[in-house]
N, C-alpha and C positions, 0 to 999 in steps of 0.2 A: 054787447060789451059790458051793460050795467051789469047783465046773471053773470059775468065771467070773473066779473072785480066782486061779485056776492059771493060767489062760490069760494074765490083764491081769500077772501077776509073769513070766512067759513071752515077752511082747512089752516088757516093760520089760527083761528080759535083754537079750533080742536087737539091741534101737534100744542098749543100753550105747554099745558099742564104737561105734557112728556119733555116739551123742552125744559122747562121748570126743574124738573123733578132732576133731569143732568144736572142742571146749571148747580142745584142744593146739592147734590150729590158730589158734587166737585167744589164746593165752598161750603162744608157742614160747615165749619165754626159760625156762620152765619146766624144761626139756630139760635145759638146762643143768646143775639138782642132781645126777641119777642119774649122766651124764657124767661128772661130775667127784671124785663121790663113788666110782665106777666107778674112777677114775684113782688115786686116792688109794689105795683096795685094792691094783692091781695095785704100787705103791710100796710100801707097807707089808708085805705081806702072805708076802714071799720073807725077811724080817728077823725075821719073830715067829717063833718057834718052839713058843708056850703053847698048848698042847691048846683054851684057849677064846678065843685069837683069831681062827682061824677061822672059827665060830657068829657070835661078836659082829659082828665082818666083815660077814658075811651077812646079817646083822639089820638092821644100819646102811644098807645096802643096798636091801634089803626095805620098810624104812619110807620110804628116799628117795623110789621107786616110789610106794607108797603116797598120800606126799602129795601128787607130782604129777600121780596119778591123782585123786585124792578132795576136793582144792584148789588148781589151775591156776594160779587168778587171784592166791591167796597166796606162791605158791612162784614164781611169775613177778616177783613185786615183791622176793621174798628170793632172787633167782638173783643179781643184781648181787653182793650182798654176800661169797655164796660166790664168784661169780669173782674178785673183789678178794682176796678171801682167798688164793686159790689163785696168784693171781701175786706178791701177800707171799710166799707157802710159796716160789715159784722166787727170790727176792731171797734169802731165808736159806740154801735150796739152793746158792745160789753161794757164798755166806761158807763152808759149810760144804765146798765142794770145794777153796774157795781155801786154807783152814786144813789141811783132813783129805784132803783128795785120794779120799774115798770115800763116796756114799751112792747111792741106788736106782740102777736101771738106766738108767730114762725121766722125764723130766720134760716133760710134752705132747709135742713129737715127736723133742726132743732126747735123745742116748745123752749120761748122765754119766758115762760110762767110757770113750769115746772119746781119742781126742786132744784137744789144749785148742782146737783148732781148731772141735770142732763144741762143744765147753762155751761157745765165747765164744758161742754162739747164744743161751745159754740164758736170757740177761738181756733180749735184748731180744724175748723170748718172752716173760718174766714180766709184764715194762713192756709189750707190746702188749694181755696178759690185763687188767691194771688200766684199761690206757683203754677197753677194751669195755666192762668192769664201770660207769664213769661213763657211757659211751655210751647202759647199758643202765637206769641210772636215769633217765634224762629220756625215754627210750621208755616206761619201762614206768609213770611214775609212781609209782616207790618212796618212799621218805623221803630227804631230799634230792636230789630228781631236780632241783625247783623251786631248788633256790640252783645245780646248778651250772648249768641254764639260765641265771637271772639273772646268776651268772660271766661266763658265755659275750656274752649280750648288753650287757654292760658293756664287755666287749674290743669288742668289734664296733661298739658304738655304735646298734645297732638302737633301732629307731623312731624313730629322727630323735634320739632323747639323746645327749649327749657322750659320747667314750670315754672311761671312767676305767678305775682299778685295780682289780678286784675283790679285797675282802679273802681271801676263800678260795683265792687263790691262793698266800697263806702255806703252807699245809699242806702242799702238793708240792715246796719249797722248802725248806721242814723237812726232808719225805721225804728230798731228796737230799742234802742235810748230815747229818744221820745216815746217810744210806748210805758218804758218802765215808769220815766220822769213826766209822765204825763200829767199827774196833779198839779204839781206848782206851773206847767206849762200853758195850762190851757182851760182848767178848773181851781187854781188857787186866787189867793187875793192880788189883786190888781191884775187879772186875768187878762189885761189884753195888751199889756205893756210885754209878758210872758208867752203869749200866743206870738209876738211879734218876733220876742227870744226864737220861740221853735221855727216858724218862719222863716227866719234869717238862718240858722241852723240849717236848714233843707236848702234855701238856694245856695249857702259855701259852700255846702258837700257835694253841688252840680257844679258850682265854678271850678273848684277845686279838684273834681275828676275831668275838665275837659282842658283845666291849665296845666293841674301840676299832679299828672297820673300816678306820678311817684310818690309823692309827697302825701295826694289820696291812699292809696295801697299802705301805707306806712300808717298812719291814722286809724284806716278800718281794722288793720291786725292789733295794734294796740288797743285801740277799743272793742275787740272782740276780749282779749282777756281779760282787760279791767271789765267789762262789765260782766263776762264769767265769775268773777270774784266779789264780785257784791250781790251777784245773784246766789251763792253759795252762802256767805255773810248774810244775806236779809232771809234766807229760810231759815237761819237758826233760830231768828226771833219769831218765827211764827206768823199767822197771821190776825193777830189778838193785838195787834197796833191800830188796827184800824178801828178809827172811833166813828159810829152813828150817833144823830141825835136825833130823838123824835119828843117833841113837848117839852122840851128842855129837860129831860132827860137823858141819859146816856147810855147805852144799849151796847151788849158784847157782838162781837162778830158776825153770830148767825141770826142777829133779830132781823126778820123781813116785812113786820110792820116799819119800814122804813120811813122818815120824812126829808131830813137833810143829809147834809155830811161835809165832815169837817177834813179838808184835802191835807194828804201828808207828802212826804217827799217822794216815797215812792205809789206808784198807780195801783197795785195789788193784782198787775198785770205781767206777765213775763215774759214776750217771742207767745207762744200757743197755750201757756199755760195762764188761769186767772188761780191767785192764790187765796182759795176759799175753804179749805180741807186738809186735812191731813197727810194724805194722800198727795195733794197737789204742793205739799210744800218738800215731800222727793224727791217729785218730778223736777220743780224749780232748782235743787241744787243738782239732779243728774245735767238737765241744762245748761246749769252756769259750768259744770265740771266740762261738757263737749264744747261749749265757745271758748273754754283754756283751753283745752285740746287741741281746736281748730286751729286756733291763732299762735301756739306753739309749733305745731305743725307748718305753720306757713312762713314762722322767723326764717327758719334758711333758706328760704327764696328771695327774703328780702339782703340778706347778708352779702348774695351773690352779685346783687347790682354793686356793688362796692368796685368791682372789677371794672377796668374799660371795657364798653359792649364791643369795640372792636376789635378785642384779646378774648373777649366770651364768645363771638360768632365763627371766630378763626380757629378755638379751641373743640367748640362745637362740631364744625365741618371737619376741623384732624380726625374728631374721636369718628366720625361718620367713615372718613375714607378710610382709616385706620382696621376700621369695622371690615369695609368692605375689599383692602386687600387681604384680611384677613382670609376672607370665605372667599376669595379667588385665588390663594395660594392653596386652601385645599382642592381646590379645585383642579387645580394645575398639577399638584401632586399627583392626583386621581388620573388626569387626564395621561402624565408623563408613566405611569404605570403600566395603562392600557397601551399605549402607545409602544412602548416595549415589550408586553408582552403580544404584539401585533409583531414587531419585525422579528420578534424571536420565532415565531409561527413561519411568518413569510419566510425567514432564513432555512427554517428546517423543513418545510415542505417543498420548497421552492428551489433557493439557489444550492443549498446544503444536495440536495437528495440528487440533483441533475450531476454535482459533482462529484459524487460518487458513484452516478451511473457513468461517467464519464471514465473515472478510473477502472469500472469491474471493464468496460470497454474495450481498453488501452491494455491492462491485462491479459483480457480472451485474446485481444490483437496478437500482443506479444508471444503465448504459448502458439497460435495457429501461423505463427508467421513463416517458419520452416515448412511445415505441414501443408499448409493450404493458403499460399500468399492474397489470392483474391477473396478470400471470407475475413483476413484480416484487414484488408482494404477496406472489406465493405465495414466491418468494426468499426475502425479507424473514422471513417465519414461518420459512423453514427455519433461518434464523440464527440465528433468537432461540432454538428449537429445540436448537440446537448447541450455544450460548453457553450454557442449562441445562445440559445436558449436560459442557459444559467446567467450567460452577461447581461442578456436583457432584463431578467426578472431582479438584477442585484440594481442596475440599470432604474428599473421601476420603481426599487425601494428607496434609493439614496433621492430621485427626485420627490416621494412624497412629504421623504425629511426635508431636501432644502431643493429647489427645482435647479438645476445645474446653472440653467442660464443664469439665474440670480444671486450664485454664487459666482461668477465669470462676469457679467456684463452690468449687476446693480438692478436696483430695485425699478428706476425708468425702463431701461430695454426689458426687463422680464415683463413688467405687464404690458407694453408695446407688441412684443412677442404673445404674448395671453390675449391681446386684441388682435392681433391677425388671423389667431388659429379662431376664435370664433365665427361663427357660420351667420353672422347679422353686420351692420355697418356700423363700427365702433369708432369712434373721432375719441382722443387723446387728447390732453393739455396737461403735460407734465413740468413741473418749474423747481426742479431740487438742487440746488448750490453745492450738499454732498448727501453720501449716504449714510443710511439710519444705521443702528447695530441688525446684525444678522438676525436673529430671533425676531426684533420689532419687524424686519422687512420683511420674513417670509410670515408671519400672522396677518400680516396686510395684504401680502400676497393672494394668500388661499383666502383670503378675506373679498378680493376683488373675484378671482377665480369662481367663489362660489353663491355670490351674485348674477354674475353672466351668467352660469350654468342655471340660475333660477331664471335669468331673462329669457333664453335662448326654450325650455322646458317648459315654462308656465305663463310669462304674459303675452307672447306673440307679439315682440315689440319690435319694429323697424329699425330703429336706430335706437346704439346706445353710447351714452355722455360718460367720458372718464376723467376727471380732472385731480391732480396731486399736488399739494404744495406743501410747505412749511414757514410757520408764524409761531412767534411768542411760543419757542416751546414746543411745538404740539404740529403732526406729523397729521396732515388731514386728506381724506380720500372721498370723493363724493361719484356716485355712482347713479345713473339717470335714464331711467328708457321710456319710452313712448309707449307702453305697453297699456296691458287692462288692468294696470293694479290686482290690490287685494291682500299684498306680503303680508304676514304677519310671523312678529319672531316666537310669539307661542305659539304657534299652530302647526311647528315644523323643526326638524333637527337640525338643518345645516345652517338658518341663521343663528339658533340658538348654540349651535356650536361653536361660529365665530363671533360670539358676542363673548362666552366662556375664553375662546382665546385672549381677544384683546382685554378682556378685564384683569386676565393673568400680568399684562405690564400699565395696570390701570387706565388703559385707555375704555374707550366706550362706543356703543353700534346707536344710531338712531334711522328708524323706518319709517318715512311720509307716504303712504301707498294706498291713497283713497279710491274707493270703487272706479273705474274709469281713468286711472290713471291718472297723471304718469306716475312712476316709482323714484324716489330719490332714497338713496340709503348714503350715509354719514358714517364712514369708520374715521374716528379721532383718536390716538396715540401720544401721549406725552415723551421725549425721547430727544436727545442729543444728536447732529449730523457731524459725519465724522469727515473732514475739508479731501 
């Protein structure tokens, strides 16, 4: 038993790393802690000089490993948060190159000791980390993966709802107003009474989107164009405002023997752009000119809340169903076309041409009738013959327009009648007070007919369930067999035909027909019963 518990601990070593390697394979973002935890050392690590930050280092390290060896699935839902962190860390990187002219080497793949030319990279490396990290919550199912989806499809307008403002878009709007006002915020004098200002700023603009989502949304779009226009405004002046001082001296712009600095109103930061060039001070008004855009762009979503959402949701669904008996009246067109030119076919091959053989008939009868009374006899029979035959096929046609019975006996006896003639055991429960209009009752008719004709053909069903009533309006038929399932209205013409009909008087088909049955199909008709 010992070798058998060595052997099965032996084979669970071995499958490790293959199970591993699934487990990473199905939770990459995972990846991303050790990465970056990795990156953070190589930052840190040339600055410490304490005998036990190295160990610790290492440790920090070790464990990252660890848990995304040992919990994939959790450290995949907590990777966004470290990325988000991590392009924070590059936004304060920049403040602090732009003040101190000194910290790490790398920041992801940018040198902070370069020229300003590869430092102005480093912002919108940071900004590109932060929008992965939201990328990476609605991939992975994190904790607010679901609001900024719901964000997203607010802008967008998906499923057919109106575009509005999502209140979370406060937040990043904040972001970049503390980024601009970052100097007196959190680097000016009395810098912590200021820190406290920005602080309280970030948590209103969370209370504020979870109280009053309205009131948020309304906020973020005006602060997306006001500070559009002061970003447009503060690149005219350049950026020859900002004062260094080293040695009690005062130094223009680009001196990088830097020592202090004296904080102005604005941070010399802008969303991705740091304003250090020339060049970057285009960038900053193309910028400010897209957050006017944006937030002009978004006023008349805000203008439309003005309306009751109960006259905006009612107006919504009109314009929808409006839509869609739109494309069901062509349809009906289409369909009333073919269908005419179907009896016209049926009439001239059919009943048309029998009765004409019927008269060249009655004619030869007539001319042989002196002449040769029994050849006109036999004529004669064949006429009559023909003339059956033509009442049947005219017979044929009038029932595939309206089935006789159903125009004689009502919509209950017709499908009563349409449940005897099938060849399975069909139970009935019909409850109608009067009848529907003609049209609506025979679309429901061929609607139940060719149902049964799928039951009896394709699921091998014992019994089938037919139940009709009428509520609220709406003219309902539910159709039930014990069958093997499988219906499906795209896969096939005759449901997809009765769905085309009943959409013609807005009504609608729904098909439950899971593998293994049973099948329930739902024809619903909106329609007036006449007493």
């Amino acid at each position: 038993m010992r070798r058998a518990a060595t052997m099965d601990r032996m084979t669970t070593l071995s499958a490790f790393p293959v199970t591993l390697a699934k487990r990473l394979r199905a939770h990459w973002p995972a990846l991303i802690i050790p990465a970056i935890v990795a990156e953070e050392i190589a930052l840190v690590l040339p600055h410490r000089s304490s005998s036990w930050a190295t160990p610790l280092l290492a440790v920090v390290l070790v464990l990252a490993v660890a848990t995304v060896a040992l919990a994939p699935a959790a450290a995949a839902k907590a990777a966004p948060f470290v990325l988000f962190a991590y392009g924070f860390a590059g936004i304060l990187i920049a403040h602090l190159l732009l003040i101190w002219r000194t910290f790490p080497l790398f920041y992801g793949v940018v040198s902070t000791r370069s020229a300003s030319g590869s430092v102005n990279l480093l912002l919108p490396e940071a900004f590109a980390f932060m929008a992965a990290a939201l990328w990476l919550l609605v991939v992975t199912g994190a904790p607010g993966g679901s609001a900024v989806r719901r964000a997203v499809h607010q802008l967008r307008g998906a499923g057919g709802e109106q575009k509005t403002v999502p209140a979370l878009l406060l937040l990043p709007v904040l972001g970049l107003w503390e980024e601009t006002f970052a100097n007196p915020l959190w680097y000016g004098a009395g810098s912590v009474v200021w820190q406290l200002v920005g602080v309280a700023l970030a948590g209103g603009g969370v209370v504020l989107v979870r109280r009053q989502p309205r009131t948020a949304a309304v906020v973020a779009v005006v602060g997306l164009i006001v500070l559009g226009f002061l970003l447009m405004i503060r690149a005219l002046n350049g950026s020859d405002q900002f004062i260094y001082q080293a040695q009690g001296r005062v130094y223009g712009e680009h001196h990088w023997g830097y020592v202090g600095f004296q904080p102005g109103v604005f941070s010399g930061m802008y969303g991705p752009v740091l304003l250090e060039t020339q060049v970057a001070e285009v960038l900053t008004r193309v910028e400010g000119l897209l957050l006017v855009v944006a937030g002009c762009v978004l006023v008349p979503r805000m203008v439309a809340w003005a309306a009751d959402p109960a006259l905006v949701r009612r107006a919504a669904a009109l314009t929808q169903r409006v839509d869609r008996l739109d494309r069901t009246r062509r349809d009906a067109t289409s369909t009333a076309v073919a269908e005419l030119r179907r009896i016209e076919r049926d009439l001239h091959d059919g009943a048309q041409a029998r009765l004409v053989a019927v008269g060249m008939s009655l004619r030869a009868a007539e001319q042989l009738m002196a002449a040769s009374p029994e050849a006109a006899l036999a004529l004669v029979a064949e006429a009559r013959e023909t003339s059956s035959r033509a009442l049947a096929d005219l017979r044929g046609l009038v029932r595939g327009i309206y089935p006789p019975v159903l125009a004689d006996r009502g919509l209950a006896d017709a499908v009563r009648t349409l449940a005897m003639d099938t060849p399975m055991t069909v139970e009935t429960d019909i409850t109608l007070s009067g009848e529907p209009p003609m049209p609506v009752a025979a679309a429901v008719y061929f609607g139940i007919a060719e149902v049964l004709t799928n039951a009896v053909r394709h699921s091998g069903a014992d019994t089938v369930q037919i139940g009709i009533g009428y509520a609220g309006g709406l003219l309902r038929a539910t159709v039930t067999d014990d069958g093997a399932g499988g219906a499906d209205v795209s896969r096939g013409t005759g449901l997809a035909g009765v769905e085309r009909r009943l959409a013609t008087f807005d009504g609608v088909l729904a098909v439950n027909s899971p593998p293994g049955g049973p099948t329930i199909v739902v024809l619903e008709v909106p329609c007036a019963l006449a007493g």
